[in-house]
C-alpha positions in Angstrom: 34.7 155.0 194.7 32.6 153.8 197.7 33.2 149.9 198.5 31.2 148.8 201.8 33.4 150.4 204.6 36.2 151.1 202.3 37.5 153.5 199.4 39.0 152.7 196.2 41.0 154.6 194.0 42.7 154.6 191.0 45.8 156.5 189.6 47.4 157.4 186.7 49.7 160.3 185.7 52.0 160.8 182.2 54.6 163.2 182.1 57.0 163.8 179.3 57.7 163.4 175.4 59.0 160.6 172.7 62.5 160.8 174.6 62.0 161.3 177.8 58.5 159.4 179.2 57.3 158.6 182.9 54.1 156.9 183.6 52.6 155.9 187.1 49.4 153.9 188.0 48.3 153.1 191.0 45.5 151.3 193.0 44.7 152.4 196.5 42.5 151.3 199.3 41.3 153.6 202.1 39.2 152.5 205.6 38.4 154.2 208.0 39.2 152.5 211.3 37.5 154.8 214.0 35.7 157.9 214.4 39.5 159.7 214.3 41.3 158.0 212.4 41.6 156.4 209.0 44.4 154.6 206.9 45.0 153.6 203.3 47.4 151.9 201.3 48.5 151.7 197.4 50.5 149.9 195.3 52.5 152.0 192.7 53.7 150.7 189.0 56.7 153.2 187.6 57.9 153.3 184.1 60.2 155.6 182.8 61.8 156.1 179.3 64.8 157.8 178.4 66.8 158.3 174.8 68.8 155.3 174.1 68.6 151.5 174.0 68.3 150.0 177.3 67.1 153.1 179.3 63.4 152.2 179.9 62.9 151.7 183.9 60.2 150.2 185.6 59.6 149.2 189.3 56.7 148.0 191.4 56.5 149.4 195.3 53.6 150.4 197.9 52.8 153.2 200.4 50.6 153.6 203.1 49.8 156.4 205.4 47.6 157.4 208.3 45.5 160.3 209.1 44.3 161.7 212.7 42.0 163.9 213.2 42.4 164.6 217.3 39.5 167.3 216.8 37.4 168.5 214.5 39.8 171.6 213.2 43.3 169.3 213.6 44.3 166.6 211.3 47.8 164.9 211.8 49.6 162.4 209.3 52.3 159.9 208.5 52.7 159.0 205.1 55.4 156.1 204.0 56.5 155.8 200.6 58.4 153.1 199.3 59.6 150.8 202.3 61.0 148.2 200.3 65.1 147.8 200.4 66.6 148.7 197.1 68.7 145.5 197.4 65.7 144.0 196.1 65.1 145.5 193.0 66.7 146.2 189.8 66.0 149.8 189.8 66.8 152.3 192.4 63.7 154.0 194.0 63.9 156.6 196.9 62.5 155.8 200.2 60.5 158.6 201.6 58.6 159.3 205.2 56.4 162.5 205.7 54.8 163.6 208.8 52.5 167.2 208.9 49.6 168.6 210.6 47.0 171.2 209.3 44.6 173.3 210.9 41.6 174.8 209.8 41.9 178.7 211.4 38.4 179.4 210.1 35.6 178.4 208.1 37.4 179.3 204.8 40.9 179.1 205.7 43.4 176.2 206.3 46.7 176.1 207.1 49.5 173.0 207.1 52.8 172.2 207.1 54.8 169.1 206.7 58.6 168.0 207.5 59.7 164.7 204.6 62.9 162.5 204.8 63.9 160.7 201.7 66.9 158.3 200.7 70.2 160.5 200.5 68.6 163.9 200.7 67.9 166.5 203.7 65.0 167.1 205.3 62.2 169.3 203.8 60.2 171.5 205.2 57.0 172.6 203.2 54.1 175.0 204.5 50.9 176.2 202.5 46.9 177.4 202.9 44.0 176.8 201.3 41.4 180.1 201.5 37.4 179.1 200.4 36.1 182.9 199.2 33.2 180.2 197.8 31.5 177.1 197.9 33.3 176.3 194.8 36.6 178.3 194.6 39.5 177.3 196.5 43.1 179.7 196.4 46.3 177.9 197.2 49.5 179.2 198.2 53.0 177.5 199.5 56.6 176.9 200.4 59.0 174.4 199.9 62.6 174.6 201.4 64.0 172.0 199.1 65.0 174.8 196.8 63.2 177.8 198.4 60.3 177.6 195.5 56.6 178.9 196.3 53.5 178.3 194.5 50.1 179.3 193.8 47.1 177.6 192.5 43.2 177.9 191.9 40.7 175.1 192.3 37.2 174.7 191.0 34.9 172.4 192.1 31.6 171.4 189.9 29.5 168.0 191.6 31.4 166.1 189.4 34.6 167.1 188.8 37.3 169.0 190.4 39.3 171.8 188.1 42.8 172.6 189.9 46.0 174.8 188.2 48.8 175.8 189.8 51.8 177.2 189.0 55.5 176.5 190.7 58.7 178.6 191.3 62.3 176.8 190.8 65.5 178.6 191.0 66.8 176.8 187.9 63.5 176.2 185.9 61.8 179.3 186.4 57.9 179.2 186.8 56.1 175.9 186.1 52.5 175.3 185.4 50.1 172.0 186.2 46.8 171.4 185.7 44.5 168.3 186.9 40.9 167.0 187.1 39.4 165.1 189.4 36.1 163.0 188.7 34.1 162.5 191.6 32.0 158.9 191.8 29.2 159.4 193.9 
């Protein structure tokens, strides 16, 4: 949502069943601070349930990241997730930093790829595309070297809403669908 020189957002995603529950919110505040580049920030509310008497989780963190765009077909960002110590919670909640660039190799056809660090885990390397055959279709396609998955997704965009499904690889879970909409408030 516009806000004077700023952007607002809010968040919210459930995943999960009676036993096993996970809920985030969020509340987020881009600016842009010159004509290349902008920055945001959000704070982040976690909750999880699990089976069992005293297995419901909750913690309350921030991240913040930064975007350049050094021309008009380059973007390059740093996003920080998380920089608070866990010695200062009750919970334990993974630190991440991700750094990637994209660049758009033609009018319908964009191309990124990211490197993220995270508490106690090695270094992942993801790459993916976005190809525009319309105003209003978008194909995606990626790769993640965590644990060698791909995916593939469709997006529609209406001048409301945004309709995206995609669908994941994992060597142990087999394929895995998502679906998401996004309300534009213009």
């Amino acid at each position: 949502m516009p806000a004077g020189n700023a952007g607002l957002g809010v968040v919210y995603s459930h995943f999960g069943y009676k036993d096993l529950m996970r809920h985030s919110a969020g509340l987020a505040c881009g600016l842009k601070l010159s004509e290349k580049i902008s920055a945001g920030i959000q704070t982040d509310f976690f909750a999880e349930k699990t089976a069992g008497e005293y297995n419901e989780r909750r913690s309350l963190t921030f991240e913040a990241g930064i975007l350049i765009t050094p021309s008009e077909k380059i973007n390059v960002g740093i996003h920080l997730f998380n920089p608070v110590p866990n010695s200062l919670r009750k919970n334990y909640l993974p630190s991440s930093l991700r750094a990637g660039a994209g660049i758009w190799l033609s009018s319908s056809l964009f191309a990124c790829a990211e490197a993220e660090m995270s508490t106690g885990r090695n270094i992942d390397l993801k790459a993916g595309f976005e190809y525009e055959p319309s105003e209003t279709i978008k194909i995606r396609g990626g790769f993640n070297s965590e644990n060698t998955s791909f995916s593939f997704g469709i997006g529609y965009l209406m001048k409301f809403a945004q309709l995206d499904l995609g669908f994941v690889t994992h060597e142990m879970l087999g394929v895995t669908s998502s679906a998401s909409i996004i309300f534009r408030l213009r």
